[in-house]
DODOLUM-408943 format. One record per residue (C-alpha): x, y, z; residue number from 0; chain; residue in one letter. Coordinates in nm, 2 decimals. Example, Ala and Ser with C-alpha at 12.3 -4.5 7.8 and 13.67 -1.06 7.14 Angstrom:
ATOM  x  y  z  i  ch  aa
ATOM  1.23  -0.45  0.78  0  A  A
ATOM  1.37  -0.11  0.71  1  A  S
***
This chain:
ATOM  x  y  z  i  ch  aa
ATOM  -11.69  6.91  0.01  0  A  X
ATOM  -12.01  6.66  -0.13  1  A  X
ATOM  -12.24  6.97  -0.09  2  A  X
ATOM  -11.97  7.21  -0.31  3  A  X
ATOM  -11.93  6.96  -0.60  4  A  X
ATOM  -12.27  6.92  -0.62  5  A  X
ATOM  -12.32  7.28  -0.63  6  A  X
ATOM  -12.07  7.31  -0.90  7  A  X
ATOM  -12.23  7.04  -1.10  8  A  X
ATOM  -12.53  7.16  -1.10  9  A  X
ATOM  -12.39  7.51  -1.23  10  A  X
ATOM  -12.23  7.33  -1.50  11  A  X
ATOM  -12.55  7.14  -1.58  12  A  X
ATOM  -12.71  7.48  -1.63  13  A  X
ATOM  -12.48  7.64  -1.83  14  A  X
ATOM  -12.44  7.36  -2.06  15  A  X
ATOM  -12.78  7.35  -2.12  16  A  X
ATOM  -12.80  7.77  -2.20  17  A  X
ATOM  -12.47  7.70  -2.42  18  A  X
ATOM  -12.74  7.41  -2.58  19  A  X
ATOM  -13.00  7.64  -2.63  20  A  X
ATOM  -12.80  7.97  -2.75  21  A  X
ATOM  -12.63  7.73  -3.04  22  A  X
ATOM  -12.94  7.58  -3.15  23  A  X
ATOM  -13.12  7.90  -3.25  24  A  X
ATOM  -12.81  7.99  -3.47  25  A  X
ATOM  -12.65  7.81  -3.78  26  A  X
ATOM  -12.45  7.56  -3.66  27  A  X
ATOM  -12.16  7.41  -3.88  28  A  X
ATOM  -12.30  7.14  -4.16  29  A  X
ATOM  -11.95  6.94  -4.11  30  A  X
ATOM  -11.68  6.92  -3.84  31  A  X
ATOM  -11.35  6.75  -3.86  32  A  X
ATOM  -11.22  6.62  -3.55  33  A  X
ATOM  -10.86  6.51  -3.42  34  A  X
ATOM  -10.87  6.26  -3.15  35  A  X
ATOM  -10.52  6.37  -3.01  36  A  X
ATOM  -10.38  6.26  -2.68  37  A  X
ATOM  -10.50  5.89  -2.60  38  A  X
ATOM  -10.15  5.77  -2.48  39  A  X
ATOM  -10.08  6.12  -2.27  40  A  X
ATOM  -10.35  6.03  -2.10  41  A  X
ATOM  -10.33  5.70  -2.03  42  A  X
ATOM  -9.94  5.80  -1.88  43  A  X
ATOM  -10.11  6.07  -1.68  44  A  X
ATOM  -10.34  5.81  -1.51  45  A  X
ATOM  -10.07  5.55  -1.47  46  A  X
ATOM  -10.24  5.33  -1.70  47  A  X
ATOM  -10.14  5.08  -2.02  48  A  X
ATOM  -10.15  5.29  -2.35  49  A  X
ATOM  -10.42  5.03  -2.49  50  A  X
ATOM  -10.67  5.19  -2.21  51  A  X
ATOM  -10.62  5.50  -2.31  52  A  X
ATOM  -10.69  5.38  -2.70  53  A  X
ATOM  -11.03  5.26  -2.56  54  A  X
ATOM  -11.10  5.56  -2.41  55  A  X
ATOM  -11.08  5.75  -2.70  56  A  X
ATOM  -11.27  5.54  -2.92  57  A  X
ATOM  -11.53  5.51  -2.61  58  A  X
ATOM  -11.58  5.90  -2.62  59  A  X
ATOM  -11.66  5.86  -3.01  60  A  X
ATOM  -11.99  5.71  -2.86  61  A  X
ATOM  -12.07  6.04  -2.72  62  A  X
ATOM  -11.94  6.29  -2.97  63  A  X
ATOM  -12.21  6.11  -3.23  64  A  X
ATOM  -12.51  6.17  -2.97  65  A  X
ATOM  -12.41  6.50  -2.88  66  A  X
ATOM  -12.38  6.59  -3.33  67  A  X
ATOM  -12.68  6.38  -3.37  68  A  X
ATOM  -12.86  6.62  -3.14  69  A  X
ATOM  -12.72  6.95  -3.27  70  A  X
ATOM  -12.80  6.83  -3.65  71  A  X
ATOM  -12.48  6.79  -3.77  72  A  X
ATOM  -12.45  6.64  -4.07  73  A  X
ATOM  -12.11  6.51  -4.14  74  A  X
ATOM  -11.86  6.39  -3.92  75  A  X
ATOM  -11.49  6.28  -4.03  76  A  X
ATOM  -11.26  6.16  -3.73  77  A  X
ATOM  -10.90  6.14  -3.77  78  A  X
ATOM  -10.85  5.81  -3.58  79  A  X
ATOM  -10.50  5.71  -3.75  80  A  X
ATOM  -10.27  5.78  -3.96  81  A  X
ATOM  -10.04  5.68  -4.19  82  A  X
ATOM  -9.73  5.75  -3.99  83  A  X
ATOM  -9.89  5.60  -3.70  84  A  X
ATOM  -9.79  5.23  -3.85  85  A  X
ATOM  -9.41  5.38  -3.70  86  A  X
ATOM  -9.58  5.32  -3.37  87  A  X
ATOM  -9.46  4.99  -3.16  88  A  X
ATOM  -9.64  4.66  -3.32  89  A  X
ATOM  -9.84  4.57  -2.99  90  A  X
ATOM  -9.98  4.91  -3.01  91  A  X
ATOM  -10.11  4.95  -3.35  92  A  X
ATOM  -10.21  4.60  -3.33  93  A  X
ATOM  -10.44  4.70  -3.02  94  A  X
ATOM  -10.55  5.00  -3.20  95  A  X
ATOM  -10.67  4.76  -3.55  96  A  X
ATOM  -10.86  4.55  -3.29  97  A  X
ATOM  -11.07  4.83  -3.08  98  A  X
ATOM  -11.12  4.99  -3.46  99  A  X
ATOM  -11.24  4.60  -3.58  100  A  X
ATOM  -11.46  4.61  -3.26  101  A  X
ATOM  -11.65  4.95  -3.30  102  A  X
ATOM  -11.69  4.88  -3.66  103  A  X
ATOM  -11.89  4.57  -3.58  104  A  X
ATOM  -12.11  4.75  -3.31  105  A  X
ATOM  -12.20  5.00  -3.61  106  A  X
ATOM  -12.33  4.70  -3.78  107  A  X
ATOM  -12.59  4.69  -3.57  108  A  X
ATOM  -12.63  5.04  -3.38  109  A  X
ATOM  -12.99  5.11  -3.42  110  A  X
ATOM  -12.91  5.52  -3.40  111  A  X
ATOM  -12.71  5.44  -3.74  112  A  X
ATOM  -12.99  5.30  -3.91  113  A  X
ATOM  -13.24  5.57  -3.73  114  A  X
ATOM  -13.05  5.89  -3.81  115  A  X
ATOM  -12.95  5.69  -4.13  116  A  X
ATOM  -12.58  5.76  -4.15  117  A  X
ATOM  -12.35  5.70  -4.46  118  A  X
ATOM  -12.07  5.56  -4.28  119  A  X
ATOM  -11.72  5.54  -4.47  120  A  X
ATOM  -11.33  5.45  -4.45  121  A  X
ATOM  -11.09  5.67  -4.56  122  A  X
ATOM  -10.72  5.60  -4.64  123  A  X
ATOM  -10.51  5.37  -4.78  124  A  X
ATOM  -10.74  5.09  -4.67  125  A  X
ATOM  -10.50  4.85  -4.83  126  A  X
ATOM  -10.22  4.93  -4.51  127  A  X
ATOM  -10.51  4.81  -4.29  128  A  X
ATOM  -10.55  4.47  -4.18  129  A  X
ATOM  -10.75  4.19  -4.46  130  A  X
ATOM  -11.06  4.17  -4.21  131  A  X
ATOM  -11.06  4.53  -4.09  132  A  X
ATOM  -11.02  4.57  -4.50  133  A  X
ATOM  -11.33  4.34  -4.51  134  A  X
ATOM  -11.52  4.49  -4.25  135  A  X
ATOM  -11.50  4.84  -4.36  136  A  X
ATOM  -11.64  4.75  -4.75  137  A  X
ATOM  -11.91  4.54  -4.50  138  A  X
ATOM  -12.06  4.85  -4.29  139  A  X
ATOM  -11.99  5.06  -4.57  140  A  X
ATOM  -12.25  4.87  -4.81  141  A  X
ATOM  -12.48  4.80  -4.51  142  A  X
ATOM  -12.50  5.20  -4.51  143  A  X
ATOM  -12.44  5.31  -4.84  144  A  X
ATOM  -12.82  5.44  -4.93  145  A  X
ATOM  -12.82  5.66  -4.61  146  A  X
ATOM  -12.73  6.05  -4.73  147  A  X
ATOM  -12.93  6.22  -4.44  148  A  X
ATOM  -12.56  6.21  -4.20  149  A  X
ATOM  -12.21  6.11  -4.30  150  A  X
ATOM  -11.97  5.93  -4.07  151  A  X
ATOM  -11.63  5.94  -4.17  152  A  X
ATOM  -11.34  5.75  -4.01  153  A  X
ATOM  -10.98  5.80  -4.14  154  A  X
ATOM  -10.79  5.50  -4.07  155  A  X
ATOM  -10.43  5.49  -4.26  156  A  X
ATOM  -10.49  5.86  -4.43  157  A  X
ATOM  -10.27  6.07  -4.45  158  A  X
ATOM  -10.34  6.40  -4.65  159  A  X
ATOM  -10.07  6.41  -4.88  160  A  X
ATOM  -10.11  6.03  -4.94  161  A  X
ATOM  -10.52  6.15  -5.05  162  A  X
ATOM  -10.34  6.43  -5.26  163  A  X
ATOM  -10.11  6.16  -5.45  164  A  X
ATOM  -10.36  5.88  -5.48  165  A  X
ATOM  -10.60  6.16  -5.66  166  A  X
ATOM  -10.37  6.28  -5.86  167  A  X
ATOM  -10.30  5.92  -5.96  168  A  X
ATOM  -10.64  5.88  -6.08  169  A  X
ATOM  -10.65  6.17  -6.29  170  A  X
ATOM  -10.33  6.09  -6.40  171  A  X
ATOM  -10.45  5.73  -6.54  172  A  X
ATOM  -10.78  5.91  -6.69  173  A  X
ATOM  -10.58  6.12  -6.93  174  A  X
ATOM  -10.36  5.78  -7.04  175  A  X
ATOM  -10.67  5.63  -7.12  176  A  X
ATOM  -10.81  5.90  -7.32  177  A  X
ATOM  -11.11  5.98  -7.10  178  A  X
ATOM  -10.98  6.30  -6.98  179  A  X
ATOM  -10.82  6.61  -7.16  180  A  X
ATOM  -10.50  6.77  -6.91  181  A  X
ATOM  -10.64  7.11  -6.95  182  A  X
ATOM  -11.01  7.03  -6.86  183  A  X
ATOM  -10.86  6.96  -6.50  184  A  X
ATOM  -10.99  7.21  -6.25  185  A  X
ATOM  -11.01  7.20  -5.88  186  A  X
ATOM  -11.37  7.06  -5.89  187  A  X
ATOM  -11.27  6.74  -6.11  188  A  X
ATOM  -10.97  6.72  -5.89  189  A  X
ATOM  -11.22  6.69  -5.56  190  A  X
ATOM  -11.46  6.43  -5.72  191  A  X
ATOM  -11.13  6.20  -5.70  192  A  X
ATOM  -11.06  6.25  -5.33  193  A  X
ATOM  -11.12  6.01  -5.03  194  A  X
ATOM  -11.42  6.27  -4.94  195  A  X
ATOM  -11.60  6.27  -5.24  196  A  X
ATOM  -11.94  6.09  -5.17  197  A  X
ATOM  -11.97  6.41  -4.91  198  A  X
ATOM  -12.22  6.65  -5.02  199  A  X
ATOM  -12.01  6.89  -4.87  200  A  X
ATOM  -11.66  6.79  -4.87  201  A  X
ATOM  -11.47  7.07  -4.67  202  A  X
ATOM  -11.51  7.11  -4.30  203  A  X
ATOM  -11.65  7.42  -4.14  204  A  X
ATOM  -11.44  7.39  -3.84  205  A  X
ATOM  -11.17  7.11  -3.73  206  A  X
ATOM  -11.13  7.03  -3.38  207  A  X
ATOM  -10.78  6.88  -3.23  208  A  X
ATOM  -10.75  6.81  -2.87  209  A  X
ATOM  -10.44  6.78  -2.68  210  A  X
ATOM  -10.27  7.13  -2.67  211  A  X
ATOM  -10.11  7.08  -3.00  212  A  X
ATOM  -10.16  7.32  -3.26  213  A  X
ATOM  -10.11  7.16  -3.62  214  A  X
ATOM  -10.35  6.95  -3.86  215  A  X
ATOM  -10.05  6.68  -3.90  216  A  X
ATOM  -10.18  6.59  -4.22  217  A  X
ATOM  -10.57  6.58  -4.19  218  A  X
ATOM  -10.77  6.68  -4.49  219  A  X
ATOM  -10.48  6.92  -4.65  220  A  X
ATOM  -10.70  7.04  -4.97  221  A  X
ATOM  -11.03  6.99  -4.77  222  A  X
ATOM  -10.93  7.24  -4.49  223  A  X
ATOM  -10.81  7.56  -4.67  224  A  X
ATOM  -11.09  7.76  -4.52  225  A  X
ATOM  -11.18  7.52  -4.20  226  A  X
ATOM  -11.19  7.73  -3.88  227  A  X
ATOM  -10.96  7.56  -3.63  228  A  X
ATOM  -11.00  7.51  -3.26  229  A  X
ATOM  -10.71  7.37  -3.10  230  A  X
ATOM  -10.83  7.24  -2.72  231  A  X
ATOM  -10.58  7.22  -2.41  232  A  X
ATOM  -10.79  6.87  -2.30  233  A  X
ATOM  -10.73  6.51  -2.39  234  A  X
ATOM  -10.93  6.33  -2.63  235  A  X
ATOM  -11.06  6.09  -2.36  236  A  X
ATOM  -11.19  6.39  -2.14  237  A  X
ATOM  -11.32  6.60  -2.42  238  A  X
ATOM  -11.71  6.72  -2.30  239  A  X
ATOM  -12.03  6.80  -2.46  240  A  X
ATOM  -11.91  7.15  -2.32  241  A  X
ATOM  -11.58  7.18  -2.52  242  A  X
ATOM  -11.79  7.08  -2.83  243  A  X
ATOM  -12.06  7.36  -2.74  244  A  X
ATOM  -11.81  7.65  -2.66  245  A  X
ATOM  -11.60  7.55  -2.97  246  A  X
ATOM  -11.89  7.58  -3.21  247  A  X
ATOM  -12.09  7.95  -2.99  248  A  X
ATOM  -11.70  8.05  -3.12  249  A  X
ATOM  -11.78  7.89  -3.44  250  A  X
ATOM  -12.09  8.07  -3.52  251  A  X
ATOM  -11.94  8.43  -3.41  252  A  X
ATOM  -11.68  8.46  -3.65  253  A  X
ATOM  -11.70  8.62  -3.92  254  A  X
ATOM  -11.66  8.39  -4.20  255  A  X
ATOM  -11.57  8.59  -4.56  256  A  X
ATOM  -11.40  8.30  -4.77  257  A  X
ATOM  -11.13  8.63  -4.91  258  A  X
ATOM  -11.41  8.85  -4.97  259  A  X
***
């Protein structure tokens, strides 16, 4: 039994490694948009507290930016949680605010930030988020903030209508002041007032969700209107370097015309 897993590991070592090399002499996408779906399934399915499976997920975030750092991606946005997610029980969310507080302070001082400089950013409605996670985001965001080499973005509290509303809101209070004329509002002056607008490119090439389910629920609504979408049958805590390989080979085979 040893001897077969072995053998089967080593296969899988090998094809990983061709899937490596195949990707990396094609275009690869410049940003991906990822849904970290299925934390608490998993946990259940291992017959272990919900919190665990919350650390999991956030531990497999480690990974995911090695594996993008390697393949030259250069922005990242994860959908960690969402607005609706506050409907969740209290002890939950409030174990999910702490691992968030945690990895944000281990970014402080993660030397592959500072050498792949990374811009990394909050999005949402930071205001719904706890005073220090508040605190701490504005911290590692200004610690970052003249990095434009990679992006990191984290969505804690977003929700895409909310992004939608809060834009329009700020267009809305441009024209009452006078410094903006209603019909010189076009789709790019409505993007330089979204959560995503310090991105030098702010839609994604391709949005991953793990868990089986098949819906954005939310994520990046006007950002994703010509994302391609991979929807994985894995939890978020088991998703491999090989799901993120396959997913992008698929990636760079389609054929991508934009309604040309």
């Amino acid at each position: 039994m040893l001897k077969t897993l072995l053998s089967i590991t080593g296969i899988y070592k090998l094809y990983e490694k061709w899937l490596g090399h195949q990707i990396k002499s094609d275009k690869g996408p410049d940003h991906i948009g990822v849904i970290l779906d299925g934390n608490r399934r998993w946990a259940e399915e291992h017959s272990l507290p919900i919190w665990l499976g919350h650390r999991q997920g956030a531990d497999k975030i480690e990974c995911l930016l090695d594996w993008c750092f390697d393949l030259d991606v250069k922005s990242i946005t994860l959908y960690a949680f969402s607005t609706e997610n506050f409907l969740r029980p209290l002890q939950e969310v409030e174990e999910i605010m702490k691992i968030a507080e945690e990895k944000l302070t281990q970014i402080l001082t993660d030397e592959r930030i500072y050498k792949n400089k990374v811009r990394v950013k909050i999005i949402g409605r930071r205001r719904l988020l706890p005073k220090p996670l508040q605190e701490l985001s504005k911290k590692v965001e200004d610690a970052t903030k003249d990095y434009d080499e990679h992006f990191l973005n984290v969505a804690l509290a977003y929700g895409g209508r909310a992004e939608i509303v809060d834009a329009a809101r700020k267009l809305a209070q441009e024209v009452e002041k006078g410094r903006l004329k209603p019909d010189a509002i076009e789709e790019d002056t409505f993007e330089k007032h979204l959560y995503t607008a310090h991105l030098p490119k702010q839609e994604p090439d391709m949005i991953i969700r793990t868990s089986g389910e098949e819906r954005l629920s939310g994520f990046l609504l006007w950002q994703s209107a010509y994302s391609e979408l991979f929807f994985l049958d894995i939890y978020w805590p088991d998703f491999r370097r090989i799901d993120l390989l396959r997913a992008i080979r698929t990636f760079q085979r389609r054929g991508r015309r934009f309604g040309r």
